[in-house]
C-alpha positions in Angstrom: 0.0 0.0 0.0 1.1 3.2 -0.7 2.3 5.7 1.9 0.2 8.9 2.3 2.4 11.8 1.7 3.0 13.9 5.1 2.6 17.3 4.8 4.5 20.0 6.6 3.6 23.6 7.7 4.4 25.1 4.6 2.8 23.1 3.1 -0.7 23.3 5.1 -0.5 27.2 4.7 -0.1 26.8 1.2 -3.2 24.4 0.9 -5.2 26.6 3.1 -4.7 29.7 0.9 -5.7 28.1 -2.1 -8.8 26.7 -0.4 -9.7 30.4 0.2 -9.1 31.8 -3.6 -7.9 28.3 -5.7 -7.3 31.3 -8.4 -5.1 33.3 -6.4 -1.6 34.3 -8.1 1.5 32.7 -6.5 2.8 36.6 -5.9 -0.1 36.6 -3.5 -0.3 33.9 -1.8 4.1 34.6 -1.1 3.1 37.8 -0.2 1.0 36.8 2.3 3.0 33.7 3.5 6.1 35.6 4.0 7.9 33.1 1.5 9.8 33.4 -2.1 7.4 33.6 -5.1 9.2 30.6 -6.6 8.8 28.3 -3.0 5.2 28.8 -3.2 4.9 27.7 -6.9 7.8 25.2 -6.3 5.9 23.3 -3.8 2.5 23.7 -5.5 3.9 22.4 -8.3 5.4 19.1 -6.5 2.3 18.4 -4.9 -0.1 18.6 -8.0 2.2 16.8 -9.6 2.7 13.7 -7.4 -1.4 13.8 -7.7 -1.6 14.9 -3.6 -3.2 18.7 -4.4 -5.5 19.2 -6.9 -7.3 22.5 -7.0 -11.0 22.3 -9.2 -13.4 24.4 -10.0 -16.9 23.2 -9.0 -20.8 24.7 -10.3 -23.6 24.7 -8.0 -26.0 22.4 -9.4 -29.0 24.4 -8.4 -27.9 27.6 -10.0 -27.4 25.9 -13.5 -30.9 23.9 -13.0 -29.4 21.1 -12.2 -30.0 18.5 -9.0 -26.9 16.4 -7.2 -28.1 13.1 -6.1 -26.5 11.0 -2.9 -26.7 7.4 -4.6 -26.0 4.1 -2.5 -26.1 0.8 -5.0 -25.7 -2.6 -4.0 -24.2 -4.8 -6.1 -22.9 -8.6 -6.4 -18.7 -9.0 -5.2 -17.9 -9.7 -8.8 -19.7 -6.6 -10.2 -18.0 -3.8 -7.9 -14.9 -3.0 -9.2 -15.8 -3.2 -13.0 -18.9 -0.5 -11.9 -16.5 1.9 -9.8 -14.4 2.0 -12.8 -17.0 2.9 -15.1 -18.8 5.2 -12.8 -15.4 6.7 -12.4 -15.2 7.5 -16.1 -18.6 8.8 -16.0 -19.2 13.3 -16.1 -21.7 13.1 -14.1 -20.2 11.4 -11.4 -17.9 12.5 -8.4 -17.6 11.5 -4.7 -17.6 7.7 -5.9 -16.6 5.4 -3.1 -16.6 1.3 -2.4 -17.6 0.3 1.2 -15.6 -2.0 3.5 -17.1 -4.9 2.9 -16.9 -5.0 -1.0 -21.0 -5.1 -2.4 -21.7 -1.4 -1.8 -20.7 1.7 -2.8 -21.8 5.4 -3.0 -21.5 8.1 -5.2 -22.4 11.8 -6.3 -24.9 12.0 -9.4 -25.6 15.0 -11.1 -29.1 15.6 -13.3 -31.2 17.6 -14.8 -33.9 19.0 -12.8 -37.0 17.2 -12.5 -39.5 18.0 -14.5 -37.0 19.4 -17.2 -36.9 17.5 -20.7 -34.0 15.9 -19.8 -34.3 12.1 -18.2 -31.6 10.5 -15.6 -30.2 8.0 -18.4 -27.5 6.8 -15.2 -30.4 5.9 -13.2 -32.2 4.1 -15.7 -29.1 2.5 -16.7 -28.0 1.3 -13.7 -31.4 -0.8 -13.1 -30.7 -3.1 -16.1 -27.0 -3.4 -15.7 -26.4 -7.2 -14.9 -24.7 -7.5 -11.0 -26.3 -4.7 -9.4 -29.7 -5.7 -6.8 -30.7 -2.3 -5.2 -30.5 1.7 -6.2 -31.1 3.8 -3.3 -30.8 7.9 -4.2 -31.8 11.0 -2.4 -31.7 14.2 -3.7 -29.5 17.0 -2.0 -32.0 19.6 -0.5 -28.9 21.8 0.6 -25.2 21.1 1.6 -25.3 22.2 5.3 -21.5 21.0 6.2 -18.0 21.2 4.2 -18.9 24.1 2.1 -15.6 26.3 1.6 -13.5 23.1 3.0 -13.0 20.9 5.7 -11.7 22.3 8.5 -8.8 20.3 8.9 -7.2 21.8 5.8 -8.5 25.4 6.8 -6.9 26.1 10.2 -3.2 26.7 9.2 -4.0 30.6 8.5 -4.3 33.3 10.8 -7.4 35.6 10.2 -5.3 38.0 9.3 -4.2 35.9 6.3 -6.9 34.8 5.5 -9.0 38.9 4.9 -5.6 39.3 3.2 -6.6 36.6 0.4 -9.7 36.8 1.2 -10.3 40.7 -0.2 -13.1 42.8 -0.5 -16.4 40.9 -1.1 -17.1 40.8 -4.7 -20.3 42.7 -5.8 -23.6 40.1 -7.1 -23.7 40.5 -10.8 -27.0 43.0 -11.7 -27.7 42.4 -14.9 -29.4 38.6 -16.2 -26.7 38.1 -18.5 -24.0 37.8 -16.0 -25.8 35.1 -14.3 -26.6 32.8 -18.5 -25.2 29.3 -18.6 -24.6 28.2 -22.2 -22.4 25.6 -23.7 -19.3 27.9 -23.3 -19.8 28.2 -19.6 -20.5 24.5 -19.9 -17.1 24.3 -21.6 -15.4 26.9 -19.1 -16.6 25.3 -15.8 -15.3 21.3 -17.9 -11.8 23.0 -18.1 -11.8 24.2 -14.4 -12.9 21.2 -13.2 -10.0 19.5 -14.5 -7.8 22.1 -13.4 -8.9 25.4 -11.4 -6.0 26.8 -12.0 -5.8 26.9 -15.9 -4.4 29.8 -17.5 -6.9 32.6 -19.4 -4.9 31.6 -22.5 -5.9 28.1 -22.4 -9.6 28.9 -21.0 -9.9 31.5 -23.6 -9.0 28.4 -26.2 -11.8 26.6 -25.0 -14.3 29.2 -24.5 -13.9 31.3 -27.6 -13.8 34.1 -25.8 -11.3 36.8 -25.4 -9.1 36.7 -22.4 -10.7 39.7 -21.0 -14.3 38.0 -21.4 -13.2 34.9 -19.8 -11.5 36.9 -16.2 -15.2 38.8 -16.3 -17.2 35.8 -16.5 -15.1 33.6 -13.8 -15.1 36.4 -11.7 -19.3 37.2 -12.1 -20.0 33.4 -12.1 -18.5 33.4 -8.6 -19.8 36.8 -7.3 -23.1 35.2 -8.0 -22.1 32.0 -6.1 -22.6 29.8 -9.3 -18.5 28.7 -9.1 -16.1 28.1 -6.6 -13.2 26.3 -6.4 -12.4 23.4 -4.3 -9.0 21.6 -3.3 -8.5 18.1 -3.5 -6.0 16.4 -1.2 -6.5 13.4 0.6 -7.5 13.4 4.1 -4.4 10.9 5.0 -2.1 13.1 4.2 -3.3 15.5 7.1 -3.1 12.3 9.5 -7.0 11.3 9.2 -6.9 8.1 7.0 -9.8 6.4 8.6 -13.5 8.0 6.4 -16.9 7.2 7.5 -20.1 8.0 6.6 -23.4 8.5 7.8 -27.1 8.3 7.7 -29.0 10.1 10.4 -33.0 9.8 10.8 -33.6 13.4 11.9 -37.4 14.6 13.4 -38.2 17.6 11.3 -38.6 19.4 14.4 -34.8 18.8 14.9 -33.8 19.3 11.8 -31.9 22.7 12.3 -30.3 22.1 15.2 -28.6 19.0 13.9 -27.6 20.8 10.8 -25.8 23.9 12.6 -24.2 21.8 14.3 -23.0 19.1 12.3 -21.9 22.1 10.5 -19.6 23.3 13.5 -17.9 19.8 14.5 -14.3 19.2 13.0 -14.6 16.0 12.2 -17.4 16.4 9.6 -16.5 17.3 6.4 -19.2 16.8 4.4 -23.4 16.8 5.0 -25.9 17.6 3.1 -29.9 17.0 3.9 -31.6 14.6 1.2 -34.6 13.5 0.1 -34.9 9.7 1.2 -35.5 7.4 5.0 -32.1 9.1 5.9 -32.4 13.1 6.0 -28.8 13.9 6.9 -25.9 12.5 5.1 -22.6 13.3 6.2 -18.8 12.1 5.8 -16.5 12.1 8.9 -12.9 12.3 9.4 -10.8 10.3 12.1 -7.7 9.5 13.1 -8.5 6.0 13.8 -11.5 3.8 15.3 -11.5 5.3 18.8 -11.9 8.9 17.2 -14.8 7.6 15.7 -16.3 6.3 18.5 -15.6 9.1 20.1 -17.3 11.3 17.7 -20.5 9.5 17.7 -20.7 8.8 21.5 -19.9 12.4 22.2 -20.3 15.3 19.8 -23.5 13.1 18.1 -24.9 11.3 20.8 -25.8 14.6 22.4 -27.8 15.8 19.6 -31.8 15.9 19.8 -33.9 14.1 17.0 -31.8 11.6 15.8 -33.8 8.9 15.8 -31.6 5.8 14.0 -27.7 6.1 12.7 -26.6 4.1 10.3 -22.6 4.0 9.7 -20.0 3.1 7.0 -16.4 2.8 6.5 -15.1 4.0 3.1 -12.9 1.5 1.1 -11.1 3.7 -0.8 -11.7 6.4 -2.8 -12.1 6.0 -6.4 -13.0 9.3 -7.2 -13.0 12.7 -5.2 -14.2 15.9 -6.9 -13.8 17.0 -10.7 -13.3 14.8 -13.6 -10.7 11.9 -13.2 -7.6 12.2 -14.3 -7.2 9.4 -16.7 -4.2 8.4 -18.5 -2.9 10.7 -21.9 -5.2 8.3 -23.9 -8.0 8.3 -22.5 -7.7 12.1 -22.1 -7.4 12.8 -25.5 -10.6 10.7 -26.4 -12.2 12.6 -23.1 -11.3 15.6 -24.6 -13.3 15.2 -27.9 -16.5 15.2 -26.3 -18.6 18.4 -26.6 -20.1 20.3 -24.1 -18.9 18.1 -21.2 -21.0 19.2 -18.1 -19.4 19.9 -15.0 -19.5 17.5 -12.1 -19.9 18.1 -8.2 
């Protein structure tokens, strides 16, 4: 098994600043480290290129008429890897991870909205593909935990550093236009998901926009909270290899409570409230099995309304957020397709 890659402070500061602006030049970010120009991108560099940091620009599905889908499947041993692998390769997939245990394993589907003209062809796909015995998927009604980052990678700032990236608040686009999706924001948001930090040359290539159209749009699509960018690292490599996650029956009555504060603890870096028997989802971080029992005797158990938990160790991770970074092959084929949508 591979050895996660350990991080140092330097690191951490670096991850945290591009968690607050993923588009933020490496002049600012030194600036506001206290470091060289050429550490910061030095060190960037090495760790998106040994695959531990990946920065990726992500749409909110609701903004672009579009609805993100928590999906649980259970399938036959011999069926799960082939199906992670193709669900891998899939656009509107992200999030996709086997269970311990090997017969289950979840995922992130994105669709149109319902009632659109467009029909959930993975859904309907999935039902008559040979190996797999039960679908289960709830709609995300809102993302009440992990929005702007886990906390573990976004405590190595001081506030001070963080206003200093952070800037003044951009103003909400006031015109309609600003807020259009078309096929060359489709386009645009397909190119930042593979990299949030591609260049306005390259976007501009894609786009067929000017470089002066393409900084205006990125910059009104996220004033008007329809982008944002994401990093990607693995939780191991901050010394929490052990992912869990959760399904929490929640009385309506308690449904805010839980939420604000699932949305406060640490250890959760992820939950959303779905449609479904389980109205909370969430993912949780430990260090090991004692930290988990910890969590959910503790911090959980002391929550009102939950009336039934049900708990799963992740596998592995096949895929995290953005497309998947397949090999130059497969890329290039990838790469032909029009119009790619952006994922979760």
């Amino acid at each position: 098994m591979t050895q996660p890659v350990m991080l140092d402070a330097l690191d951490r500061r670096l991850i945290h600043a591009l968690q607050i602006d993923g588009r933020a030049s490496f002049s600012r970010i030194a600036t506001v480290l206290g470091v060289p120009e050429r550490t910061v991108a030095r060190r960037y560099h090495r760790l998106r290129s040994a695959l531990v940091v990946r920065v990726v620009g992500l749409v909110d599905s609701q903004r672009i008429g579009m609805l993100d889908w928590f999906v649980r499947i259970d399938c036959t041993p011999d069926a799960a890897d082939a199906l992670t692998t193709a669900l891998a390769l899939r656009d509107d997939t992200s999030w996709i991870a086997p269970l311990a245990g090997g017969t289950r394993l979840t995922c992130m589907v994105r669709t149109p909205a319902a009632g659109s003209d467009g029909e959930r062809p993975l859904f309907d796909h999935l039902l008559r593909t040979q190996g797999i015995r039960d679908v289960e998927a709830g709609c995300v009604l809102r993302q009440v935990a992990g929005v702007g980052g886990w906390a573990g990678r976004t405590s190595a700032l001081e506030e001070s550093e963080q206003a200093a990236l952070l800037g003044p608040a951009p103003e909400p686009p006031g015109d309609p236009e600003a807020l259009g999706w078309g096929e060359a924001e489709a386009r645009l948001a397909g190119e930042l998901a593979r990299d949030g930090r591609a260049d306005v040359v390259r976007l501009a290539a894609v786009t067929g926009w000017s470089a002066s159209t393409v900084r205006r749009r990125i910059a009104g699509l996220r004033a008007a909270g329809v982008l944002h960018f994401e990093v990607n690292v693995d939780p191991s490599c901050f010394g929490f290899p052990l992912e869990a996650l959760l399904w929490l029956e929640v009385a309506p009555a308690a449904l805010g409570e839980v939420t604000q504060a699932l949305s406060r603890h640490d250890a959760v870096a992820f939950a959303a409230v779905t449609t479904g028997r389980a109205a909370v989802v969430a993912m949780v971080l430990s260090r090991d099995t004692a930290a988990l029992y910890g969590y959910l005797a503790d911090e959980l158990a002391s929550l009102p309304g939950i009336g039934r938990m049900e708990t799963a160790l992740i596998q592995r991770r096949a895929k995290r957020a953005g497309p998947l970074l397949v090999p130059a092959r497969a890329e290039r084929l990838e790469r032909r397709a029009p119009g790619q949508q952006q994922r979760h």
